[in-house]
ROSE-4610 file (N, C-alpha, C; in Angstrom, 1 decimal, always signed):
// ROSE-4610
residu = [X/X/X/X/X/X/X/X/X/X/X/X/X/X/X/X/X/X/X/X/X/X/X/X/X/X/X/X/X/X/X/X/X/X/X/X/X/X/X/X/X/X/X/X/X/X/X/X/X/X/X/X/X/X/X/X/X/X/X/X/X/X/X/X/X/X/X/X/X/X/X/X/X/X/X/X/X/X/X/X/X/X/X/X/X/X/X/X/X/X/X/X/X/X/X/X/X/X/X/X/X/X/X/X/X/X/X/X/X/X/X/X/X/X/X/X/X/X/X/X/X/X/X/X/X/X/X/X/X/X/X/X/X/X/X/X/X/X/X/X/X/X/X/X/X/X/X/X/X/X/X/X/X/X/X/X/X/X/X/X/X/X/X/X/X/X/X/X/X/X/X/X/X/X/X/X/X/X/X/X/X/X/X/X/X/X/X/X/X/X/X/X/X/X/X/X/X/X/X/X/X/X/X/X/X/X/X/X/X/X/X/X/X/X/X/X/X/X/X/X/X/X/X/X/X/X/X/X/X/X/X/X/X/X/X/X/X/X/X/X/X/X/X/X/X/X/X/X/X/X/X/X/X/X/X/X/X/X/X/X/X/X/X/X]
num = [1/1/1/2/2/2/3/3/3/4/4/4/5/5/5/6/6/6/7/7/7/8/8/8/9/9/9/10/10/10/11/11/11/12/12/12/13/13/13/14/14/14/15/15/15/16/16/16/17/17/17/18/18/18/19/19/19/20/20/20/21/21/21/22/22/22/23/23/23/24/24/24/25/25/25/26/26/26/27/27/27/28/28/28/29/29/29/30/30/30/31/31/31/32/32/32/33/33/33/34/34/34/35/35/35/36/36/36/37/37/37/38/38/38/39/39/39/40/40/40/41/41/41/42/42/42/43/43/43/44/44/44/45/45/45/46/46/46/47/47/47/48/48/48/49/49/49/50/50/50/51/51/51/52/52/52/53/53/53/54/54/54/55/55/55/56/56/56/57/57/57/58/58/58/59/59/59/60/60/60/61/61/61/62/62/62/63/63/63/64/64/64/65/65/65/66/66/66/67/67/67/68/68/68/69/69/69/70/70/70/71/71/71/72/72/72/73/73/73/74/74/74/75/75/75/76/76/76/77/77/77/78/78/78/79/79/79/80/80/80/81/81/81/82/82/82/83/83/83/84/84/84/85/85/85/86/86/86/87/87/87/88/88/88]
x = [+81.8/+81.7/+82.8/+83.6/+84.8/+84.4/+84.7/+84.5/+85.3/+84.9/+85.8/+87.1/+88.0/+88.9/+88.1/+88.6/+88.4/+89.2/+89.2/+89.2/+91.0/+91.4/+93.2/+92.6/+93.5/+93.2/+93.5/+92.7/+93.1/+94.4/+95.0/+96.5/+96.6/+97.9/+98.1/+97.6/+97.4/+96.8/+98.0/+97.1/+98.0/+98.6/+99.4/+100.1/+101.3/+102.4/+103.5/+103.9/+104.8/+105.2/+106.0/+106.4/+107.2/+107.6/+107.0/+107.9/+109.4/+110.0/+111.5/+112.0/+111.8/+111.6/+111.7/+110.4/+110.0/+110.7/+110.8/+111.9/+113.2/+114.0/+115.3/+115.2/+113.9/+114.4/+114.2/+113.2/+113.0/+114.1/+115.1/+115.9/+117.2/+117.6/+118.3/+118.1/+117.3/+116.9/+116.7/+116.0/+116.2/+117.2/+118.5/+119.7/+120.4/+120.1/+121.2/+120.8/+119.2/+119.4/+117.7/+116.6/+115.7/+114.3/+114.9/+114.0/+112.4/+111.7/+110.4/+109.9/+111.1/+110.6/+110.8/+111.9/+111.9/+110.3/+110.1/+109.2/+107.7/+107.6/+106.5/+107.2/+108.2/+108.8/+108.6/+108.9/+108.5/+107.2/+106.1/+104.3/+104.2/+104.5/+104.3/+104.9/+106.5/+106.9/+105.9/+105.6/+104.8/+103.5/+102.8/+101.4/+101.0/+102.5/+102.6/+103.1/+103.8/+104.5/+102.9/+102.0/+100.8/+100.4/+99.9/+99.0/+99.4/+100.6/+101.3/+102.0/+101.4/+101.9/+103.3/+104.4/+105.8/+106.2/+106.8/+107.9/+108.0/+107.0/+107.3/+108.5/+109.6/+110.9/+111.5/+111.4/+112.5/+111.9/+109.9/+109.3/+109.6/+109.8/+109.7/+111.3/+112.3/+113.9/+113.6/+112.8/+113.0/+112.0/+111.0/+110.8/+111.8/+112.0/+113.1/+113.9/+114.5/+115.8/+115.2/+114.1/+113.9/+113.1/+113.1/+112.5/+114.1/+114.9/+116.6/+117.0/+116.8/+117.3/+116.7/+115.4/+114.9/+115.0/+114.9/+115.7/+116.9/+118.0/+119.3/+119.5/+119.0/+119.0/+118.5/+117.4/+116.9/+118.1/+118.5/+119.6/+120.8/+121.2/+122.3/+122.3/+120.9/+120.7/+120.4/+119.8/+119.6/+121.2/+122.0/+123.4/+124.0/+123.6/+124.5/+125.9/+125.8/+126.9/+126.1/+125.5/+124.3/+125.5/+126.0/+126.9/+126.7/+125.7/+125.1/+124.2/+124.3/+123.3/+124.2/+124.1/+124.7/+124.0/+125.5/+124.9/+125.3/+125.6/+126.3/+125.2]
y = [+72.6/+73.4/+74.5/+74.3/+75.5/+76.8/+77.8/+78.8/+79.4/+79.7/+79.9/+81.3/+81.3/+82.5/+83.6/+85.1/+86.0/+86.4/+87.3/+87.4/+88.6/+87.8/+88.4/+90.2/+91.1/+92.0/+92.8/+94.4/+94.6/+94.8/+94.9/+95.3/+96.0/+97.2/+98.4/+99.3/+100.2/+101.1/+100.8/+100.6/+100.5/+101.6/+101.6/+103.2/+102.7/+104.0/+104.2/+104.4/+103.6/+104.8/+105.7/+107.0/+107.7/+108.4/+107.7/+108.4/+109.0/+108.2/+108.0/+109.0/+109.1/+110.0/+111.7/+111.9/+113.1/+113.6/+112.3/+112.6/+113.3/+112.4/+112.7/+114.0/+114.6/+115.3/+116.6/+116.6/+117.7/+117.9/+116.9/+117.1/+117.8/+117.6/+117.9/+119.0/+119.7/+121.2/+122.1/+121.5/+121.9/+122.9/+122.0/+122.3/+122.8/+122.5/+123.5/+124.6/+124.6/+125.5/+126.6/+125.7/+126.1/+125.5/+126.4/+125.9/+125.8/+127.0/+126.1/+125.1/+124.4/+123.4/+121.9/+122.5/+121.7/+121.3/+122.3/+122.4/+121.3/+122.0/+120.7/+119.8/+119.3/+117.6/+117.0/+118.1/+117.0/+116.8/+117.5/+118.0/+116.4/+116.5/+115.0/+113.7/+113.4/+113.2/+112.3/+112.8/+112.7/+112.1/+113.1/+112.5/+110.9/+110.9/+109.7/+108.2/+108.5/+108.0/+107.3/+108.4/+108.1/+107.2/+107.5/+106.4/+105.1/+104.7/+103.9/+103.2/+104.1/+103.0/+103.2/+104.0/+103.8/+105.4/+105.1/+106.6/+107.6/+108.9/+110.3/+110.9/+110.4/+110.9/+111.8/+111.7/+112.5/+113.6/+113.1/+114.4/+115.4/+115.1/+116.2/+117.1/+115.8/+116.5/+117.7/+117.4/+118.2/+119.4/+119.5/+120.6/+121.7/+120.8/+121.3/+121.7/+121.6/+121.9/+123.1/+122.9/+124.5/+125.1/+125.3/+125.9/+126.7/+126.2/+126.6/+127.6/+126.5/+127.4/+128.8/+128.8/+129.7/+131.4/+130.8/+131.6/+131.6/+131.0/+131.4/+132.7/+132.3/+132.9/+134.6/+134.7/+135.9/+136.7/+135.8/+136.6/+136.9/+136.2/+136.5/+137.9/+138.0/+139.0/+140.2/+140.5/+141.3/+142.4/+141.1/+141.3/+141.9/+141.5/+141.5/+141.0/+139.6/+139.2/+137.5/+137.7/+136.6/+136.6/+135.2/+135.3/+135.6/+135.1/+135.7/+137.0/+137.9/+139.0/+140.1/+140.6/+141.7/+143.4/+144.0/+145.1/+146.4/+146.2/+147.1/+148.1]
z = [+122.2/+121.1/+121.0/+120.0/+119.6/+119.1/+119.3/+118.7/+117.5/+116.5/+115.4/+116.1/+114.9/+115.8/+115.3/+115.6/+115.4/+113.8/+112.9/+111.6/+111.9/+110.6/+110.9/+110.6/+111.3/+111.2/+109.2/+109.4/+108.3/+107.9/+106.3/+106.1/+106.1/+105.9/+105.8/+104.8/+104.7/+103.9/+102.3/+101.2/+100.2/+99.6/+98.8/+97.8/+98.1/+97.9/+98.1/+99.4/+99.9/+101.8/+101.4/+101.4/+101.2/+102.5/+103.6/+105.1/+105.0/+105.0/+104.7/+103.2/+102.1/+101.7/+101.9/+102.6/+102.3/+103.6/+104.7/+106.2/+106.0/+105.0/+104.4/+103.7/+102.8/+101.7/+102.6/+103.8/+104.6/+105.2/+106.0/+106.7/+105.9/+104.5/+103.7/+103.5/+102.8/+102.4/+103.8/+104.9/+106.0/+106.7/+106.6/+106.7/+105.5/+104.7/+103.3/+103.0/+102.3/+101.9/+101.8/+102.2/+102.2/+103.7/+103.8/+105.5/+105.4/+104.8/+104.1/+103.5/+102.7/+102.5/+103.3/+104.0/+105.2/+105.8/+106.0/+107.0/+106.3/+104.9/+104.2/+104.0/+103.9/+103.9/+104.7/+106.1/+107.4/+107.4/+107.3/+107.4/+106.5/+105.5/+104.8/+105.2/+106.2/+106.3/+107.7/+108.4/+109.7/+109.3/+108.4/+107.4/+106.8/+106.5/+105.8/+106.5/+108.1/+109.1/+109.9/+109.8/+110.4/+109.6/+108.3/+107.5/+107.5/+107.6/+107.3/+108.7/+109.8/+110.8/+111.8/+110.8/+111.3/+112.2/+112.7/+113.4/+112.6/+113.0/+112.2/+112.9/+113.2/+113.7/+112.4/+111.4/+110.4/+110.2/+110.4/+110.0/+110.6/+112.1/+113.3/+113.2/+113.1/+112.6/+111.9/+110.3/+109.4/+109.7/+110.4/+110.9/+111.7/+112.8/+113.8/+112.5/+111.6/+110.8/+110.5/+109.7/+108.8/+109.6/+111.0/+111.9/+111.8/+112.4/+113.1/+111.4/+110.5/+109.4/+108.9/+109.5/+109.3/+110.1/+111.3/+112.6/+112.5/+111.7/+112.1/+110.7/+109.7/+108.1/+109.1/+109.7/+110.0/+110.7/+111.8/+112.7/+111.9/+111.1/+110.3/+109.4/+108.9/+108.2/+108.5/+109.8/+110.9/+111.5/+112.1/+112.0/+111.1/+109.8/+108.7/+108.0/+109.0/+108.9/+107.7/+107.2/+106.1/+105.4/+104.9/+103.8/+102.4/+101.9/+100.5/+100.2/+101.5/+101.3/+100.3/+99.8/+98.8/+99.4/+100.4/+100.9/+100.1/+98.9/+97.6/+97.7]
């Protein structure tokens, strides 16, 4: 007597993946010009890396970015050496 096989597993959660996305757009702003939103690009980036199965590597970059951007923007300005601060 054979035993039937076991049942293919389920597919991936359906929607959009936008890992890659929100990885790049955190890493981007991260570094240029707004380190908060770094920081939610990656939060989604990671969120979405999970649902979906793949490497939240960009999420964690883009934290790390607007973490650094956010801490360097402070010391700069502290210093007073910030390039766009206006000390008129």
């Amino acid at each position: 007597m054979t035993t039937p096989y076991p049942p293919p597993p389920p597919p991936p959660a359906q929607g959009r993946d936008r890992t890659t996305l929100w990885g790049v757009l955190g890493i981007v702003l991260g570094l240029i010009c707004c380190g908060i939103l770094g920081i939610i690009f990656g939060y989604l980036s990671i969120r979405d890396a999970r649902r979906y199965g793949q490497s939240p590597l960009l999420g964690y970059l883009a934290i790390v970015f607007g973490v650094i951007n956010i801490i360097g923007g402070a010391i700069l300005r502290a210093t007073g050496n910030y390039p766009f601060w206006n000390n008129d």
